[in-house]
KOLVO-301983 format. One record per atom (N, C-alpha, C): residue number from 1; residue in one letter; atom name; x, y, z. Coordinates in steps of 0.001 Angstrom, whole numbers, plus 500000, padded with zeros to 6 digits. Layout:
<rs>
R     i   aa   at        X        Y        Z
R   NUM    A   CA        X        Y        Z
...
</rs>
This chain:
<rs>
R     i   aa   at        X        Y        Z
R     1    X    N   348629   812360   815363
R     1    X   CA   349671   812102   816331
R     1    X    C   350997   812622   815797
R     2    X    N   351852   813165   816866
R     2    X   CA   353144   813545   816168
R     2    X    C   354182   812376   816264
R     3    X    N   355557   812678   815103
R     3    X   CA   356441   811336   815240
R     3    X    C   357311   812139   816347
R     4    X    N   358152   811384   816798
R     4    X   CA   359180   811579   817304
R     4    X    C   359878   812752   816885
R     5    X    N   360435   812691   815419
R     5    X   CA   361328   813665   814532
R     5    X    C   360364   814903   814878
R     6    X    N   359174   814998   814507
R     6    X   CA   358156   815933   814749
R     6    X    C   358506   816648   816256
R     7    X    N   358427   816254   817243
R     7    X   CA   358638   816584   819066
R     7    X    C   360620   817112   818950
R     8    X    N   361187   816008   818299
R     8    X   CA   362143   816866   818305
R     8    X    C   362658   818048   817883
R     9    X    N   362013   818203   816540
R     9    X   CA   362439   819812   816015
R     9    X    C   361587   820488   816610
R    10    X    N   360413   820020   817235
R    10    X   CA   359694   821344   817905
R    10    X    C   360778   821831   819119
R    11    X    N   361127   820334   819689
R    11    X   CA   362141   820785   820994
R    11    X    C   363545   821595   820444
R    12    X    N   364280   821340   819550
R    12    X   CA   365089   822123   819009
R    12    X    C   364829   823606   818786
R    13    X    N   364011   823818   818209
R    13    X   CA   363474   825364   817621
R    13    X    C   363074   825758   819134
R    14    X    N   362540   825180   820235
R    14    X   CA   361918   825811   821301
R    14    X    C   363653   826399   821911
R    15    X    N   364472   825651   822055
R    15    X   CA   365628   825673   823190
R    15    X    C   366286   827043   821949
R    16    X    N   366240   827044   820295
R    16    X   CA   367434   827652   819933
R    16    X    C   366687   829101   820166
R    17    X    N   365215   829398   820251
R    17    X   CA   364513   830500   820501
R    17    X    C   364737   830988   821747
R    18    X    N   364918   830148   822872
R    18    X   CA   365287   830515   823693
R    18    X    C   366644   831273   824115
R    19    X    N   367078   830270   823552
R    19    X   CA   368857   830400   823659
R    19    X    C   369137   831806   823039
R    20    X    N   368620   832010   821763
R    20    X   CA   368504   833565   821538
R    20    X    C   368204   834645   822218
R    21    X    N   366882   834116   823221
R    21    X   CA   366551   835545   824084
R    21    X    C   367282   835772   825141
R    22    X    N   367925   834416   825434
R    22    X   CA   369101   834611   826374
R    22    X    C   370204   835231   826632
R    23    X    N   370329   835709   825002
R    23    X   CA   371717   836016   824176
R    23    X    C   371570   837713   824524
R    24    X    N   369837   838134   824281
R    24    X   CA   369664   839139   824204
R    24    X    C   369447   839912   825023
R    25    X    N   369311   838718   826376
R    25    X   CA   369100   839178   827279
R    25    X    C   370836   839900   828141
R    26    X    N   371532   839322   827879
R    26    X   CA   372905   838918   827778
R    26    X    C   373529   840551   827444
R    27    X    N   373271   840724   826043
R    27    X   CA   373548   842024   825509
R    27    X    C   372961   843092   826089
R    28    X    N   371874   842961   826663
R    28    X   CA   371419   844444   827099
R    28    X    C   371728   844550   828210
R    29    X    N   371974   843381   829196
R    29    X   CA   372739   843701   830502
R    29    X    C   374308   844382   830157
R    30    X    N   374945   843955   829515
R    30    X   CA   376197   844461   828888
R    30    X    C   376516   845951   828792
R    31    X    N   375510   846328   827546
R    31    X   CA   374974   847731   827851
R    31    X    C   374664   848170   828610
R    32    X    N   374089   848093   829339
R    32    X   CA   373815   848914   830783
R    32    X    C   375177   849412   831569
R    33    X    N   375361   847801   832133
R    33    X   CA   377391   848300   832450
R    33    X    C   378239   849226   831569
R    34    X    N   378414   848825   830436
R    34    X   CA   379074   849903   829830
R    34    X    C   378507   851358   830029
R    35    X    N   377214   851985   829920
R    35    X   CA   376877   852961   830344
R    35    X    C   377339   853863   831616
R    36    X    N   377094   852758   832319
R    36    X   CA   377173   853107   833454
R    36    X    C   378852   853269   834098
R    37    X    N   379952   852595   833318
R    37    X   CA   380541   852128   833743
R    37    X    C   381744   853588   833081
R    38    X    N   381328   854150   831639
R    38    X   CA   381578   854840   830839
R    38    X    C   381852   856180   831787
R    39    X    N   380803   856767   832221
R    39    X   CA   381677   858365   832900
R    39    X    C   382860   858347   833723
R    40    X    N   383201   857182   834465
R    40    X   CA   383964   856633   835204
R    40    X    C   385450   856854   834949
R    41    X    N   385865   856319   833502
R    41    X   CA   387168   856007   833086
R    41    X    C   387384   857190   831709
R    42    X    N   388369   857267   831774
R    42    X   CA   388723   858260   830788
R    42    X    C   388883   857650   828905
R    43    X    N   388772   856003   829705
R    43    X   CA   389426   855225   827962
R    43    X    C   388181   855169   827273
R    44    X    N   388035   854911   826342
R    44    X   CA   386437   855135   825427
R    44    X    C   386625   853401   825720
R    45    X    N   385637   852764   826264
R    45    X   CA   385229   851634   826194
R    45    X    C   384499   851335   825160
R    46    X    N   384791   850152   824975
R    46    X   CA   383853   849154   824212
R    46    X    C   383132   848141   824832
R    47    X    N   382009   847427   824389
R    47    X   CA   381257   846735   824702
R    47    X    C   381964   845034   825331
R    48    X    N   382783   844877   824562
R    48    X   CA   383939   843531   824788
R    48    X    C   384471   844011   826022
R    49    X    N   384963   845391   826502
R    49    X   CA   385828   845661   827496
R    49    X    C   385290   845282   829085
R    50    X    N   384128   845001   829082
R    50    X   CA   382928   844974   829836
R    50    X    C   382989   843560   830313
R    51    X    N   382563   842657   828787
R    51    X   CA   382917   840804   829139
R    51    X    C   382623   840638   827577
R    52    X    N   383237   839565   827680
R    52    X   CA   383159   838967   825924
R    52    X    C   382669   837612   826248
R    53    X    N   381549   837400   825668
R    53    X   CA   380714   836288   825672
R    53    X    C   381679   835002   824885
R    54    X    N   380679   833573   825356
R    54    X   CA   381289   832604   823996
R    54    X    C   381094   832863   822559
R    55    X    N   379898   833508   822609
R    55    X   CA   379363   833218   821105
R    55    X    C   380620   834893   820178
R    56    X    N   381444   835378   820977
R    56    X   CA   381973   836442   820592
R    56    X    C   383878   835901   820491
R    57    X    N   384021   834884   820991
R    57    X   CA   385444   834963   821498
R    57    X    C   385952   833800   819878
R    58    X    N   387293   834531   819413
R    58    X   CA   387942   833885   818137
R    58    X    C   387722   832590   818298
R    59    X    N   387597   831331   817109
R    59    X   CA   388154   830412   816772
R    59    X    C   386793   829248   817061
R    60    X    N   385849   830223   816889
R    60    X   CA   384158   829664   816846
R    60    X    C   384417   829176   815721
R    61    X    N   383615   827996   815301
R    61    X   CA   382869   827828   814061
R    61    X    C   381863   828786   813360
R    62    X    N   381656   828389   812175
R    62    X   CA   380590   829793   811529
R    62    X    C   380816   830923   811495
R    63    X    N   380013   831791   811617
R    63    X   CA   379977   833107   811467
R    63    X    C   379136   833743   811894
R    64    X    N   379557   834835   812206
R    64    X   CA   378330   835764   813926
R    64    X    C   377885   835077   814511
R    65    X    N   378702   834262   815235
R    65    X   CA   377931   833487   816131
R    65    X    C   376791   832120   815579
R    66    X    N   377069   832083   814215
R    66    X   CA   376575   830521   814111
R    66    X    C   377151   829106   814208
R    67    X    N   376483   828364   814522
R    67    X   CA   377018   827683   814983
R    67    X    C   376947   826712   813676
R    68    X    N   377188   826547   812725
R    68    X   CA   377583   825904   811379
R    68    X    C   377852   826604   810635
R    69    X    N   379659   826214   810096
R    69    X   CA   380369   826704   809196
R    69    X    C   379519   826981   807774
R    70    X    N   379836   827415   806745
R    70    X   CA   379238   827292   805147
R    70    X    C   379135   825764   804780
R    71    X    N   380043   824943   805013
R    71    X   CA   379734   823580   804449
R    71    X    C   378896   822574   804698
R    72    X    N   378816   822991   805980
R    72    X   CA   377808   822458   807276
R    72    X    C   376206   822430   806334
R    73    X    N   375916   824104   806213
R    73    X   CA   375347   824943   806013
R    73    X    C   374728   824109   804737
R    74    X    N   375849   823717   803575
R    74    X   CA   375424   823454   801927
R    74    X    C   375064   822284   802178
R    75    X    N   375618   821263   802888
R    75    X   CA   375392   819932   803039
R    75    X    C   374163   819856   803266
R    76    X    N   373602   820651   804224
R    76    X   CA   372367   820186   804948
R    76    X    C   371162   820548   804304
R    77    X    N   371334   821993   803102
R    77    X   CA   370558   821936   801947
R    77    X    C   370303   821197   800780
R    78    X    N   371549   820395   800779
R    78    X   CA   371430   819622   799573
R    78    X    C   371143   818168   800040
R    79    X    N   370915   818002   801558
R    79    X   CA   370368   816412   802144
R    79    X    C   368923   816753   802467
R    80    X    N   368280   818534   801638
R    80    X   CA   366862   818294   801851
R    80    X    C   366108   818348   803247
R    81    X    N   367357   818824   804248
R    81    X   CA   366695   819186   805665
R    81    X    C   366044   820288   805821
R    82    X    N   364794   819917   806690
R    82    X   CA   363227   820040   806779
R    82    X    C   363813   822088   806915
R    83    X    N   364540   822446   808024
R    83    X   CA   364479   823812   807729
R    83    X    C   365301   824727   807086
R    84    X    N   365494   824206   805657
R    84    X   CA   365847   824907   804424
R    84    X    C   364683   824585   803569
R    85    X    N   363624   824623   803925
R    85    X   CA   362329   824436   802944
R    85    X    C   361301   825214   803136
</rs>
């Protein structure tokens, strides 16, 4: 039988896997517009010029888009949580 803690990190890991393909799904629509959007204008676009997501806009926590800073990060290795093992 599974515990509880067990159902929840499965449910966690299911939503953050998701949430990723979402992300990616996200980015390649992006690209496309910019492509498309590119013969159009004379300014060299960038990918931001298009739309700038949350996981892209200043004053996030973490880094590239993670969502826990470094301390976050050390704490939770050194309290022995299940996925740093």
């Amino acid at each position: 039988m599974y515990s509880m803690t067990d159902l929840l990190e499965a449910y966690v890991s299911h939503r953050a896997i998701h949430a990723l393909e979402d992300r990616d799904a996200w980015e390649r629509a992006r690209m496309i517009a910019l492509y498309a959007a590119a013969p159009h204008t004379k300014k060299k676009l960038k990918a931001t010029d298009i739309v700038t997501f949350n996981w892209e806009k200043s004053g996030t926590k973490g880094t590239k888009g993670n969502k826990w800073t470094k301390e976050e990060i050390e704490r939770l290795k050194k309290e022995g949580h299940p996925i740093f093992k």
